[in-house]
C-alpha positions as CSV (number, residue, x, y, z in Angstrom):
1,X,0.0,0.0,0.0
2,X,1.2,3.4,-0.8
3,X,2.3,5.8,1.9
4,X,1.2,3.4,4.8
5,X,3.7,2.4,7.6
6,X,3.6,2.4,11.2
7,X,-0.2,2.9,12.8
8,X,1.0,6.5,13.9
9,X,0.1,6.8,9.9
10,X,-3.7,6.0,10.6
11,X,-4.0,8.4,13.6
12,X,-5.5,11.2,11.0
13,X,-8.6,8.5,10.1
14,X,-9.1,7.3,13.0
15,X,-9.6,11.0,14.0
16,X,-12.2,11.7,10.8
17,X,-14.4,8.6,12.1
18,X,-14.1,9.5,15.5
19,X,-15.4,13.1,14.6
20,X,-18.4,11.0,12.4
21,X,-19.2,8.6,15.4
22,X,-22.1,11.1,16.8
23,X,-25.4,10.2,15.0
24,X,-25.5,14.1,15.3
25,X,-22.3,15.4,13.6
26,X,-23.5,12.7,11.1
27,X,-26.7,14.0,10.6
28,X,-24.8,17.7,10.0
29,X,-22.1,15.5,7.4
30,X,-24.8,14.4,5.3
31,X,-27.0,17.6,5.0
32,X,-23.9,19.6,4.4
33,X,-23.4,17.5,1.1
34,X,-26.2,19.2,-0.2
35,X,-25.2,22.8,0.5
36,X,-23.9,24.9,3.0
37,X,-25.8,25.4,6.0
38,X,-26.3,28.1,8.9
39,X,-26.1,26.9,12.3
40,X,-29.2,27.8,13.1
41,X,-30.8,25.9,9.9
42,X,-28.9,22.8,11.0
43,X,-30.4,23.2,14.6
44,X,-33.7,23.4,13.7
45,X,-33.5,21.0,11.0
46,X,-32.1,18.5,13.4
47,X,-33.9,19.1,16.3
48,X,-31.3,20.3,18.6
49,X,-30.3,23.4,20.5
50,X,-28.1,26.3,18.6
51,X,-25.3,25.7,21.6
52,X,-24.9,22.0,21.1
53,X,-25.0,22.4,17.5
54,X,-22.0,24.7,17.7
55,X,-20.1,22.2,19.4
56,X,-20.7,19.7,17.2
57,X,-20.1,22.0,14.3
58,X,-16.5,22.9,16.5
59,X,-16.0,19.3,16.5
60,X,-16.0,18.7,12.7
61,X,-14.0,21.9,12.3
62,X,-11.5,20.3,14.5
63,X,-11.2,17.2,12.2
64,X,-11.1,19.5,9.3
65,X,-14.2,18.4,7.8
66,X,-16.0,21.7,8.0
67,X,-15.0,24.9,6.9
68,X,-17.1,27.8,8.4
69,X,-17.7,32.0,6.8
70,X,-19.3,34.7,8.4
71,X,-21.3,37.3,6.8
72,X,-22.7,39.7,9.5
73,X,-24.2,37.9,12.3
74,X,-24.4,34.4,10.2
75,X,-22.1,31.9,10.2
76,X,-22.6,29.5,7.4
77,X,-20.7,25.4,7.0
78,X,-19.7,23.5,4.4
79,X,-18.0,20.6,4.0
80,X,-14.2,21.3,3.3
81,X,-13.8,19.6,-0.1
82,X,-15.7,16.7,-1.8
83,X,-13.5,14.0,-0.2
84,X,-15.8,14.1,3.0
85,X,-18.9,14.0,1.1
86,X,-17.8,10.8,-1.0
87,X,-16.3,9.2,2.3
88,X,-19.7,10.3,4.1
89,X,-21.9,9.0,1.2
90,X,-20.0,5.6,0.6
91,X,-20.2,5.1,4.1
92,X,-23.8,5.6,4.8
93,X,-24.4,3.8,1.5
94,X,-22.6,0.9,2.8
95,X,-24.6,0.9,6.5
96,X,-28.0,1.3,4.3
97,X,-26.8,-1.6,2.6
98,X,-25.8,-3.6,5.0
99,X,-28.4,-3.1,7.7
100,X,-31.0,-6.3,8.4
């Protein structure tokens, strides 16, 4: 395999499915593959408060997944490049798949 040695290599994935293991910070994942989204949209939209929706969104920022602009008063997510979305997507595909 190319580029893979010791398991200090894997540390950066296991850190992107750690970041995906909240149902939550999935749920954000998979809408933000349609478009960006305000924090507020995504807290309404997934039924939780604005606060723990910012650390969620905090969270993904962390694992570099999310990339976050103001305008004003809004602060607006989207997935950092299209590498999340296809891991996202293959993933869920896979559980969908795969469940039952």
């Amino acid at each position: 395999m190319d580029g893979a040695g010791s398991t200090e290599d894997y540390s950066g994935v296991s850190e992107l499915f750690a970041a995906l293991a909240s149902p939550v910070r999935a749920a954000v994942v998979h809408r933000l593959t349609e478009r960006p989204w305000s924090v507020t949209e995504l807290a309404e939209e997934l039924g939780v408060s604005q606060p723990l929706m910012s650390q969620h969104l905090r969270v993904l920022r962390t694992a570099r997944l999310v990339t976050a602009s103001r305008a004003g008063r809004r602060t607006t997510y989207a997935l950092i490049d299209e590498h999340v979305a296809h891991v996202f997507l293959d993933a869920f595909t896979h559980t969908q798949e795969h469940s039952g």
